[in-house]
C-alpha positions in Angstrom: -41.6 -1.2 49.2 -41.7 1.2 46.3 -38.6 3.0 47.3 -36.9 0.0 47.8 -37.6 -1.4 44.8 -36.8 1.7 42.8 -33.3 1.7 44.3 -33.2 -1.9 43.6 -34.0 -1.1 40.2 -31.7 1.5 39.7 -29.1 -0.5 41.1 -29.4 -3.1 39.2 -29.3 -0.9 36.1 -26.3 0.5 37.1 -24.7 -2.4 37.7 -25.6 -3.4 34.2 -24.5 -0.4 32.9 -20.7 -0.7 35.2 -20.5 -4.3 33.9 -20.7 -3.2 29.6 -18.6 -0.6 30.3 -15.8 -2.7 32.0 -16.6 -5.1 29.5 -15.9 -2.3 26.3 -12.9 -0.9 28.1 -11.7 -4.6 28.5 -12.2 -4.5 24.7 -10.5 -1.5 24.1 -7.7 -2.1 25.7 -7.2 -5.7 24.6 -7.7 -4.1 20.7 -5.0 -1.0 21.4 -2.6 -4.3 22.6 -3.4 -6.4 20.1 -2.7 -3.8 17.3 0.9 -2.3 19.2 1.7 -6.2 18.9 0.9 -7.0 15.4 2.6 -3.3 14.8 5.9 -4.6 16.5 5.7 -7.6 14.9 5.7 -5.9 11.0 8.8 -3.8 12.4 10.7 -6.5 13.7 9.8 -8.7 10.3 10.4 -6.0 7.9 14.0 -5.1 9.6 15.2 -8.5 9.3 13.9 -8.7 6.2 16.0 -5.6 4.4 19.1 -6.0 6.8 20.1 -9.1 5.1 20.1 -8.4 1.5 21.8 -4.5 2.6 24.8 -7.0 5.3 25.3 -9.1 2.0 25.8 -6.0 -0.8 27.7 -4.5 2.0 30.1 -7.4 2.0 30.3 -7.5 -1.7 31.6 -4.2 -2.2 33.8 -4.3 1.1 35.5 -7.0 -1.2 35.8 -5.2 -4.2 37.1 -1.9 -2.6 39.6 -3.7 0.1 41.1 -7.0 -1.7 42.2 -6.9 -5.1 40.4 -9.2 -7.0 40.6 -10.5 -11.0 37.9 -9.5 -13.1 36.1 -12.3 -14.0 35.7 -12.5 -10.1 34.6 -8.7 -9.8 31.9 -9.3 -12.3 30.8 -12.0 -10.3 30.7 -10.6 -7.2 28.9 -7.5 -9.3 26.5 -10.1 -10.2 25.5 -11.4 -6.9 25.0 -8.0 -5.8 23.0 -6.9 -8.8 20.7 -9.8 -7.8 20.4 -9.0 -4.1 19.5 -5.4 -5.3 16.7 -6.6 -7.2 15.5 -9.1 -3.9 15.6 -5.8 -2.1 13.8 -4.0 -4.4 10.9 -6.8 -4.6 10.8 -7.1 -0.5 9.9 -3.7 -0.6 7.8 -3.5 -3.0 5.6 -5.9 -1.4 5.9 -4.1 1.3 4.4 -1.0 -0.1 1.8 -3.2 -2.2 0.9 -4.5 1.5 0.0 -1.4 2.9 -1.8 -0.5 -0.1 -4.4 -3.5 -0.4 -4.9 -3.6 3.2 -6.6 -0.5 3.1 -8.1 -1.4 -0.2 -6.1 1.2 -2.4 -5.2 -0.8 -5.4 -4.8 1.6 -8.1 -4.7 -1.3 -10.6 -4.0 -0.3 -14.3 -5.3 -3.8 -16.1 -4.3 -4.9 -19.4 -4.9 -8.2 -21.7 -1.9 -10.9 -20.2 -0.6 -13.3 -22.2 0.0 -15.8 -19.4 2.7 -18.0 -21.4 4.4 -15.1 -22.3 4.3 -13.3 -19.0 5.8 -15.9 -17.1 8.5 -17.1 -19.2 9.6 -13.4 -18.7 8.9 -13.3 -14.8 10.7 -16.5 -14.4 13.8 -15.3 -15.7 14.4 -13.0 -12.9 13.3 -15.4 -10.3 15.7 -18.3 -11.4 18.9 -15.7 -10.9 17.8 -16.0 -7.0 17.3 -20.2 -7.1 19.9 -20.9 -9.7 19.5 -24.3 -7.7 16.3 -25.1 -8.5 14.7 -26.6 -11.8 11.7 -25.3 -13.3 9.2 -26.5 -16.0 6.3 -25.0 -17.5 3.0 -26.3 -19.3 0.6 -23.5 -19.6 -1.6 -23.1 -22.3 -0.4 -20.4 -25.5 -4.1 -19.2 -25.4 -4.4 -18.4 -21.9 -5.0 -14.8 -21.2 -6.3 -12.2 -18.9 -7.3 -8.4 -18.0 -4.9 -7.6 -15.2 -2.7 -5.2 -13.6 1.0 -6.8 -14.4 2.3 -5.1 -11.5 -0.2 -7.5 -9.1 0.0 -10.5 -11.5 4.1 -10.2 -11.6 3.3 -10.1 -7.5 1.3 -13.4 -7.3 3.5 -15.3 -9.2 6.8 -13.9 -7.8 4.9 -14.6 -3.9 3.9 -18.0 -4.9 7.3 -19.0 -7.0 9.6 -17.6 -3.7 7.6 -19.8 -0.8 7.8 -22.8 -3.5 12.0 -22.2 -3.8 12.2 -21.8 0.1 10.4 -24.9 1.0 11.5 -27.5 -1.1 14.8 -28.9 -1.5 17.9 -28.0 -3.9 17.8 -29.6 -7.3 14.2 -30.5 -7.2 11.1 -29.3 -9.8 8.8 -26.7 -9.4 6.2 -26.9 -12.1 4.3 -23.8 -13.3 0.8 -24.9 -14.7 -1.4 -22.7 -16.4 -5.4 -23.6 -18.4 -8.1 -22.0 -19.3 -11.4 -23.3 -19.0 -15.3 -22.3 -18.8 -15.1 -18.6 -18.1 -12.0 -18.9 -15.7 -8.2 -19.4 -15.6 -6.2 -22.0 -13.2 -2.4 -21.1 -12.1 -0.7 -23.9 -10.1 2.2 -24.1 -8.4 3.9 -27.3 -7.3 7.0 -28.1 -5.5 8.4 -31.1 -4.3 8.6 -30.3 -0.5 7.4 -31.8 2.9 3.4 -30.7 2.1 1.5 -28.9 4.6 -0.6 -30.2 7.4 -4.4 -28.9 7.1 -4.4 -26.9 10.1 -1.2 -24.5 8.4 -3.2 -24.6 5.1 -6.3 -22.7 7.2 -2.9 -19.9 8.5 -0.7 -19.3 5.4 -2.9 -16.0 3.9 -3.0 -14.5 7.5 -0.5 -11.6 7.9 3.0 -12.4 9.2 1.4 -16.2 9.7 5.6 -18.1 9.7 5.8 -22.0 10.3 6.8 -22.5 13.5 9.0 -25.5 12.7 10.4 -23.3 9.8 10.7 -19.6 10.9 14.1 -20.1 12.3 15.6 -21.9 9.2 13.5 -20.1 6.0 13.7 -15.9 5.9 10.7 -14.3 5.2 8.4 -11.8 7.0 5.0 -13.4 6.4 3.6 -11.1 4.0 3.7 -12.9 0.6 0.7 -15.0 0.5 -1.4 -12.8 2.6 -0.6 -9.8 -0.2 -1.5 -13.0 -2.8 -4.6 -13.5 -1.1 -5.9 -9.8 -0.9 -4.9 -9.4 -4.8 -6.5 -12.4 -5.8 -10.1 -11.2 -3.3 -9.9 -8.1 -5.6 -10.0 -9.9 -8.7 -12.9 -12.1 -7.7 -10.8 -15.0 -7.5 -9.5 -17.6 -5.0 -6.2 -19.6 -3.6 -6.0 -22.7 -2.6 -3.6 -25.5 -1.1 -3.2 -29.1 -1.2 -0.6 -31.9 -0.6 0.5 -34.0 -3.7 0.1 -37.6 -3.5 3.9 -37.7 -3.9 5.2 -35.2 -1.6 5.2 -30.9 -2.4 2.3 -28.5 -1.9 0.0 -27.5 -4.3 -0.7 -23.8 -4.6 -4.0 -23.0 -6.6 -5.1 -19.9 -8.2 -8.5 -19.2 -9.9 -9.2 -15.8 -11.9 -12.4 -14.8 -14.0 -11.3 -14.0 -17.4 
């Protein structure tokens, strides 16, 4: 009976042992796929992403260098592709600020913001890409804080962009800005179709698109997850909300 139960015994641990390790391969494995996918996907998203701003200067100069064209209309079309330039330039600059926070390299060089002043600035650029879209501002004159203006312009320019791309032509987006008890409230608020509270839970994740969306707005799904890991390294916090009249709140809170 001992020897039999010793080999039970031993079988039994072994079969213990066989089950964990099918169980950590199983793991493995599913990790290695997992991580290949999410790797595709940031390929696939950040191609698309560059090829259309390059297709469109392409076509811009192909007009200038094959069809004579009046000058007034070259400096337009000079314009345009000024202004895609600086679109490409951003979409890969979040790229690179993407791979930096995610490993938690931020090499932030702070300095006092004025916020009023900071914006009005930032805003300029934006509105040459949504020339459609009206914009208003209300933030405090005293408002200010000790950040990297690199990672500040980033926020803003993140938050500003999914604002244009989901709301309609013509309508507001309102830029709101106070400072109160120790800390310092950004809003941003369109006038779109709102979010449903299951999305609100998605939109930081990484290359998180709206289904319903993804086909119809560009974008890679990077934006508001590098807003969110910026935002984490400040000590602050995001957050989203429907307004009672239709549009999406977007809420930032920074220490100051």
């Amino acid at each position: 009976m001992s020897k039999l139960g010793m080999i039970i015994g031993e079988g039994t641990v072994f079969s213990i042992l066989l089950f964990f390790g099918f169980r950590w391969i199983n793991k493995s494995i599913k990790k290695e796929m997992e991580s290949a996918t999410v790797e595709k996907t940031f390929l696939l998203s950040v191609t698309h992403e560059l090829k259309t701003p390059i297709a469109s200067i392409r076509l811009m100069l192909d007009t200038l260098t094959r069809h004579k064209t009046e000058e007034l209309k070259q400096q337009h079309i000079l314009g345009q592709a000024q202004s895609e330039l600086t679109r490409l330039q951003k979409q890969i600059e979040n790229i690179l600020l993407t791979s930096r926070t995610s490993t938690g390299r931020f090499e932030n060089q702070d300095q006092i913001i004025v916020l009023s002043e900071f914006v009005g600035t930032e805003l300029k650029k934006i509105q040459k890409w949504y020339p459609e879209h009206r914009f208003q501002l209300n933030l405090d004159p005293a408002c200010k804080l000790h950040m990297d203006p690199e990672l500040l312009g980033s926020i803003l320019f993140n938050l500003v962009d999914n604002a244009c791309k989901y709301s309609p032509m013509q309508s507001l987006i309102e830029i709101n800005g106070k400072q109160t008890e120790g800390n310092l409230t950004l809003q941003i608020l369109d006038q779109g179709k709102g979010v449903s509270e299951e999305e609100r839970k998605k939109m930081t994740q990484m290359f998180y698109r709206n289904a319903q969306t993804s086909d119809q707005v560009s974008g890679s799904g990077l934006g508001l997850y590098l807003v969110n890991n910026i935002i984490k390294f400040y000590r602050g916090s995001i957050s989203f909300s429907n307004r009672e009249n239709g549009g999406t709140c977007a809420q930032v809170t920074l220490p100051v």
